[in-house]
C-alpha positions in Angstrom: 0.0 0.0 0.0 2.9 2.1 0.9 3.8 2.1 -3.1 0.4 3.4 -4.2 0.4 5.8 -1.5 3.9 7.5 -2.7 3.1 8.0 -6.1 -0.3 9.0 -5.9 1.2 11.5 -3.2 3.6 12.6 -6.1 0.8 13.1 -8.7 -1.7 15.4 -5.8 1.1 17.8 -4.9 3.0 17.4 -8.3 6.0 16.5 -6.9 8.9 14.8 -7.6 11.9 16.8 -5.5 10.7 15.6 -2.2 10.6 11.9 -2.9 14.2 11.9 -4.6 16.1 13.6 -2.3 15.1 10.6 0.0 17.2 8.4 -2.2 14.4 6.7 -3.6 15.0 4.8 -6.8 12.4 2.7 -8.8 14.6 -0.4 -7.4 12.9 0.1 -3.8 9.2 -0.4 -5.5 8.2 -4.0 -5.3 5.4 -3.6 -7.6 5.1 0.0 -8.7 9.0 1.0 -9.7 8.1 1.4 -13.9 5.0 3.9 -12.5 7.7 5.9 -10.3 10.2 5.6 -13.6 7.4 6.8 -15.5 6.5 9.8 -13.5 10.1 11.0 -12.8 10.9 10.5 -16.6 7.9 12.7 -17.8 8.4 15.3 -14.9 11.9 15.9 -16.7 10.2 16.2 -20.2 7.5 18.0 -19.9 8.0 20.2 -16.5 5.4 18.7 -14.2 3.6 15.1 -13.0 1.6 13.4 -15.8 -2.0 13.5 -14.2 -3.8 10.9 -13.0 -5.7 9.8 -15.8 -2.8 9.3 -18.1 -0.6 7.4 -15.6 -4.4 4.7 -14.5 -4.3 4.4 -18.2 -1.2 3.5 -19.0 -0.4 1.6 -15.9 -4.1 -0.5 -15.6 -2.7 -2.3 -12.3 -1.8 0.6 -10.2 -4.2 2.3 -8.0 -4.7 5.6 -7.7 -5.4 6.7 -3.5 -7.1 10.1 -3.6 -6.0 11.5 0.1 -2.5 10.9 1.5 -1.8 12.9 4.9 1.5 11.4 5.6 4.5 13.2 4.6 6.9 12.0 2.0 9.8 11.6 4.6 7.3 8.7 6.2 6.2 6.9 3.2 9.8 7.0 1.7 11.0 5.6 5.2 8.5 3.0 4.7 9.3 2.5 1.2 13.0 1.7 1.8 12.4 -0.6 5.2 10.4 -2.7 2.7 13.0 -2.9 0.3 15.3 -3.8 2.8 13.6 -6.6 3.9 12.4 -8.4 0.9 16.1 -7.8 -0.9 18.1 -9.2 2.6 14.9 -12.7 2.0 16.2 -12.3 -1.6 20.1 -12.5 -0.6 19.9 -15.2 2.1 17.2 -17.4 0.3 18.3 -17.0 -3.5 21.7 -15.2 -3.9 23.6 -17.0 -0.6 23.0 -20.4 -1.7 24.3 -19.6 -5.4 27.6 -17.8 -4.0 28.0 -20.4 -1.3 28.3 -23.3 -4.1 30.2 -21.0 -6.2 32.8 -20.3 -3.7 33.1 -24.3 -2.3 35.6 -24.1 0.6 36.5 -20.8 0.6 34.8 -19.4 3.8 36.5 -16.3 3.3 35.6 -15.4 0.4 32.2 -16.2 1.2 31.8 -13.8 4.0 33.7 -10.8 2.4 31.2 -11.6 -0.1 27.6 -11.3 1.9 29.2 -9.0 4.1 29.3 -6.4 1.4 26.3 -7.6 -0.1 24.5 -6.8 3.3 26.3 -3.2 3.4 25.4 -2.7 -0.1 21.5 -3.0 1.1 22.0 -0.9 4.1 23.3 1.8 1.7 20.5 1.6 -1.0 17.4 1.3 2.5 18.5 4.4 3.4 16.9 7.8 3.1 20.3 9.9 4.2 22.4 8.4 1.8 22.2 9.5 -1.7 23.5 8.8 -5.1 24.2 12.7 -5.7 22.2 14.8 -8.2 22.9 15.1 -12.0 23.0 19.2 -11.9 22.6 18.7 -15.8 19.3 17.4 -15.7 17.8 18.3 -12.3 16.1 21.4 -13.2 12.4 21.2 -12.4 13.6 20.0 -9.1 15.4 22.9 -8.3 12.7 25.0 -9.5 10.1 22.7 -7.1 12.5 23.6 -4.0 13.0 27.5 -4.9 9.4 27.3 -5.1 9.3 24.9 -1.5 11.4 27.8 0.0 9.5 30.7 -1.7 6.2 28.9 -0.1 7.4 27.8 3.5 9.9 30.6 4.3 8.4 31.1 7.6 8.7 27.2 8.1 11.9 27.0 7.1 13.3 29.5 9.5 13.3 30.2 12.8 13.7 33.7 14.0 16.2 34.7 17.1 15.0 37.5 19.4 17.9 40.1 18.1 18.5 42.4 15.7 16.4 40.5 13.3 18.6 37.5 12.7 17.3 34.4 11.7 18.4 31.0 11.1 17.7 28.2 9.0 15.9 25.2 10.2 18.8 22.2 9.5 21.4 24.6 10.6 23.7 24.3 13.6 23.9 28.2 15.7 27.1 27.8 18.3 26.7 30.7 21.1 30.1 31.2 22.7 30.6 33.5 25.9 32.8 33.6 28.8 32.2 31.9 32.3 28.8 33.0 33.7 28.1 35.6 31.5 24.5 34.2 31.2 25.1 32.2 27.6 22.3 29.9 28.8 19.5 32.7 29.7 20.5 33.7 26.2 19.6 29.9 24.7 16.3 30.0 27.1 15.5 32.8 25.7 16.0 31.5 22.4 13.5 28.6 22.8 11.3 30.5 24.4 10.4 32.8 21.9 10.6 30.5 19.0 8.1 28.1 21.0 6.1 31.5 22.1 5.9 33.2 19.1 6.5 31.7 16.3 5.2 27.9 17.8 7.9 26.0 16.8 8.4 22.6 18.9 11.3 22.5 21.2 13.3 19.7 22.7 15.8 21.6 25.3 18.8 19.9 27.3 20.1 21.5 30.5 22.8 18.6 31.8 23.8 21.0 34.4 20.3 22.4 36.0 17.6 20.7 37.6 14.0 21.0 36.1 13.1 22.8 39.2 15.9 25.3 37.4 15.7 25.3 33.8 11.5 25.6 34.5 12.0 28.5 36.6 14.0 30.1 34.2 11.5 29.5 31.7 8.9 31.2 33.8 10.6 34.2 34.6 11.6 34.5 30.6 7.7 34.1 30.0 6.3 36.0 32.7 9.2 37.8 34.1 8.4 36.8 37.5 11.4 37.6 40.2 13.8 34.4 39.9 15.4 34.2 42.7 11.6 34.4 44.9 10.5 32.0 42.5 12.7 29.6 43.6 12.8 30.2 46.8 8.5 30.0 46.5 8.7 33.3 48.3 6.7 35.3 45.3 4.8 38.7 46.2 2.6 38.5 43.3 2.4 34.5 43.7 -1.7 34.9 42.8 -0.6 36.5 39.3 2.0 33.4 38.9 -0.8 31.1 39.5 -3.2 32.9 37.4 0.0 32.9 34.8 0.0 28.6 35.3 -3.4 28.0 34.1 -2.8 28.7 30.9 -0.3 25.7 30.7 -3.4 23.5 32.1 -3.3 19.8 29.7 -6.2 19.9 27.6 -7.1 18.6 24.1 -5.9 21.8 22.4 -2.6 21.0 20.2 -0.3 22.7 21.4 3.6 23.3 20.4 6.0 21.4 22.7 8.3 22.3 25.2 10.4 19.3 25.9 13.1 19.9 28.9 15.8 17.4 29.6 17.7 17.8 32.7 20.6 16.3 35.0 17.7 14.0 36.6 16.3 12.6 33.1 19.9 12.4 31.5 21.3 10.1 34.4 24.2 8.4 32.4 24.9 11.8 31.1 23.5 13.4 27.3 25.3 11.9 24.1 24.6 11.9 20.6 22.5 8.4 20.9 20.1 9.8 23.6 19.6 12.9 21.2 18.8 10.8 18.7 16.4 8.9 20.1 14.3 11.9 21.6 14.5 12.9 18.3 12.8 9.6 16.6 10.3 9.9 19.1 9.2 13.6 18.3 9.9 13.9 14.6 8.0 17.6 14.4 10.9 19.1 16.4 12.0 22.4 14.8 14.7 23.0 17.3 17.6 21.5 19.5 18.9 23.2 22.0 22.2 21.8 24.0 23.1 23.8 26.5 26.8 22.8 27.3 28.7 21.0 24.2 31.5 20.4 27.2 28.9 18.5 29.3 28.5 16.3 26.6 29.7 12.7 26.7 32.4 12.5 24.3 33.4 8.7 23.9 35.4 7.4 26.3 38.3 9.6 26.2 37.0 13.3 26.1 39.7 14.6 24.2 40.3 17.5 20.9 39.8 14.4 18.9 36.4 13.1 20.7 35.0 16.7 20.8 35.4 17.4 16.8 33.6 14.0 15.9 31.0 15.5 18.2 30.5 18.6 16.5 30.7 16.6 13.1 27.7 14.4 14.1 25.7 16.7 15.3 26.0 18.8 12.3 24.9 15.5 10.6 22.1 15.2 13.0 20.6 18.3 12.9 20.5 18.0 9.1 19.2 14.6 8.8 16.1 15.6 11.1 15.9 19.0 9.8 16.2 20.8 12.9 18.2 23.8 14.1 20.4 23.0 16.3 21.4 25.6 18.7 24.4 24.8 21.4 26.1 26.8 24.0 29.6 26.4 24.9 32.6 28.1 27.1 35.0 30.2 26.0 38.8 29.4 27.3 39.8 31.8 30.8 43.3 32.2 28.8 40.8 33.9 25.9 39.0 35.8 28.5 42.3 37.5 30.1 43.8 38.5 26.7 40.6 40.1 25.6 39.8 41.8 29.0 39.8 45.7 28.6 38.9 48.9 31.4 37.5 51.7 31.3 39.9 54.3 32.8 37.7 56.2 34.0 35.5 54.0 36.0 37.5 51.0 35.8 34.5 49.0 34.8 35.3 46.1 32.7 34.4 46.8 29.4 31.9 44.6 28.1 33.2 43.0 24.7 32.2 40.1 22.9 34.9 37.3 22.6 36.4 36.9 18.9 35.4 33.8 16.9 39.0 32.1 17.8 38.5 32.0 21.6 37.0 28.7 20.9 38.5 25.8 23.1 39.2 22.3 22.7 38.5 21.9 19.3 38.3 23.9 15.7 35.6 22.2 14.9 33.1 24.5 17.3 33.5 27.0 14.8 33.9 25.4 11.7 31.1 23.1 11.8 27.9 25.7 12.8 26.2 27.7 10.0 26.3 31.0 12.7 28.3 31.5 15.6 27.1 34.0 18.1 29.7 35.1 20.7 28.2 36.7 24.0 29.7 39.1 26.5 27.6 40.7 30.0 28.7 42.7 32.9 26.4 44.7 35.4 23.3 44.5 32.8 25.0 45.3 29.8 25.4 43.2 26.8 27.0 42.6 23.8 26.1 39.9 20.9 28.8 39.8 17.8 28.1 37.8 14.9 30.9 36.2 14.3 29.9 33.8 11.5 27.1 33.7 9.4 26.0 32.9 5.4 24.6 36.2 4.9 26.5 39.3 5.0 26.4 40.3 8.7 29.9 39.1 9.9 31.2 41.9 12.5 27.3 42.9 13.2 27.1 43.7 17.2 23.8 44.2 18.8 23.6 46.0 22.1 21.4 44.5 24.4 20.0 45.2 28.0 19.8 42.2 30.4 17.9 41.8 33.6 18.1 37.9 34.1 16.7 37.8 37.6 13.1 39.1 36.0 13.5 38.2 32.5 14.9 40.3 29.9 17.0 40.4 27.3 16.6 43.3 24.9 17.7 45.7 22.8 17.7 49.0 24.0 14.5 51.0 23.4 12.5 47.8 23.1 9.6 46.9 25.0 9.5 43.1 25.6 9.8 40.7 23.2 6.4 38.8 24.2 
């Protein structure tokens, strides 16, 4: 059924783009691949899907489903664990046996043999590897994703609460900053107003914080309710924070999430397997946010070495699920004293955001993200430099005005951002 839902899928939206970038060939169709040939063949031709009366008539055994909700990443996941299983029955039941008598004694020979054959399958089942693009003769597909982004623009990107940047979703943000400069109420604040405003679905790790913490800090970025009384449940205005709780009441309403991970639900620590996994199990995340890439498990050793195939995967992972990935990290104290500057009159330290080489550990923090915000705050005062970015905003600085304890970050002259 999966087959028929697919193609019929391709021939209601009239498109062929978002089923090949999924890898799938007309080898993964058991019964249908000459209808998928068909349609990706005449899509090239003429510009557009054949329609449905032309592809019924010349294909009299396939059936035509008139509504498909599920999205093509789904049915092209299902497509390919199909074809994964009936060619692996194929190889042991058919091919094996064939080989095996082939090869007589030679064990070895054998095994190098399926063993490749089995990789070769595993290759071909999956939707993140790909056979590349022929640029020469891929051009209604890059019209069909212009179009996709020219449609879903607002989708596709997920604004920050600053000076009007924004960032794409399948990206990886880095936000540097020195020791307790408040890079985490800058991620919070993040999350919180992509999940407030724009309703994108969050899945947010704090290793270090308990949820008591990390939900606090939520609330006082919401509602800008006094932190530090908050926790201590010592509120003035503790009727208004009540009042303020009902809203988040369960009830049948569909609602964006707001998934927090903390110390107490990562209890043999947050690695790239556990991300993984949270993300299987909420495919409509929009956004990742890690808040510590140094409280991280690294493999065993925890070295330069560990922390750059780190950075690689997650780049990989935020890709392959399409979500923005957003993670904090520390910026060296050697960095911090180099860059450390006073005003002579007041002998304030002047607040300055740390260059895009005061990364530590590894190179890869800053070659891997798509952006890399740096972050610098003293006394209320803040500083955000964009250090990295595809557009043409390198070297931008945005001021901003920071009052943690009740909630906001701002530029100046704004009123708050919710």
């Amino acid at each position: 059924m999966v087959e028929e839902q697919l193609i019929s899928k391709m021939l209601i939206e009239n498109n062929v783009h978002s089923v090949l970038k999924y890898n799938v060939t007309a080898g993964d169709f058991e019964r249908h691949g000459e209808v998928f040939e068909y349609i990706v063949n005449y899509r090239k031709k003429y510009g557009s899907c054949p329609d449905v009366e032309t592809v019924v008539s010349e294909f009299s055994d396939f059936e035509f489903v008139e509504v498909v909700h599920e999205p093509f990443k789904g049915l092209a996941a299902r497509l390919k664990q199909a074809a994964a299983k009936r060619k692996s029955f194929e190889l042991i039941a058919i091919k094996a046996k064939e080989k095996f008598k082939e090869v007589g004694n030679n064990g070895e020979e054998f095994v190098k043999w399926i063993r490749r054959e089995f990789e070769k399958i595993e290759r071909d089942s999956s939707t993140e590897f790909s056979q590349g693009v022929d640029f020469a003769t891929n051009g209604q597909e890059r019209k069909q994703r212009y179009l996709e982004s020219k449609e879903k623009h607002s989708e596709q990107f997920i604004d920050l609460p600053y000076g009007g940047l924004q960032c794409e979703i399948g990206d990886y943000l880095l936000i540097m900053a020195y020791t307790n400069r408040g890079k985490s109420w800058l991620s919070s604040h993040i999350a919180l107003y992509a999940w407030r405003t724009q309703g994108k679905n969050i899945l947010y790790y704090s290793p270090e914080l308990s949820q008591k913490q990390q939900q606090s800090r939520f609330e006082t970025l919401d509602g800008h309710f006094d932190n530090a009384l908050l926790r201590r449940g010592e509120l003035e205005n503790e009727e208004e924070y009540f009042k303020y709780l009902e809203q988040f009441d369960l009830t049948e309403e569909e609602k964006p999430k707001l998934i927090i991970k903390t110390m107490e639900d990562l209890p043999n620590g947050l690695s790239l397997e556990a991300i993984e996994v949270d993300l299987e199990n909420n495919p409509d995340t929009d956004m990742v946010v890690i808040d510590g890439f140094n409280l991280m498990k690294h493999g065993r050793t925890n070295d330069r070495n560990s922390m750059t195939t780190t950075s690689r995967r997650l780049r990989q992972l935020f890709a392959s699920h399409n979500v923005l990935g957003v993670v904090t990290h520390q910026v060296n104290n050697a960095s911090e004293k180099e860059n450390k500057e006073f005003d002579e009159e007041t002998g304030q330290r002047i607040v300055k955001a740390p260059p895009i080489d005061a990364y530590s550990e590894s190179i890869a923090l800053i070659q891997d993200p798509a952006m890399v915000l740096t972050f610098d705050q003293n006394d209320g005062i803040g500083q955000l430099l964009v250090a990295k970015a595809r557009e043409p905003i390198v070297g931008k600085v945005i001021d901003l005005h920071c009052n943690f304890n009740l909630g906001f970050i701002q530029e100046p002259n704004l009123t708050d951002l919710f």
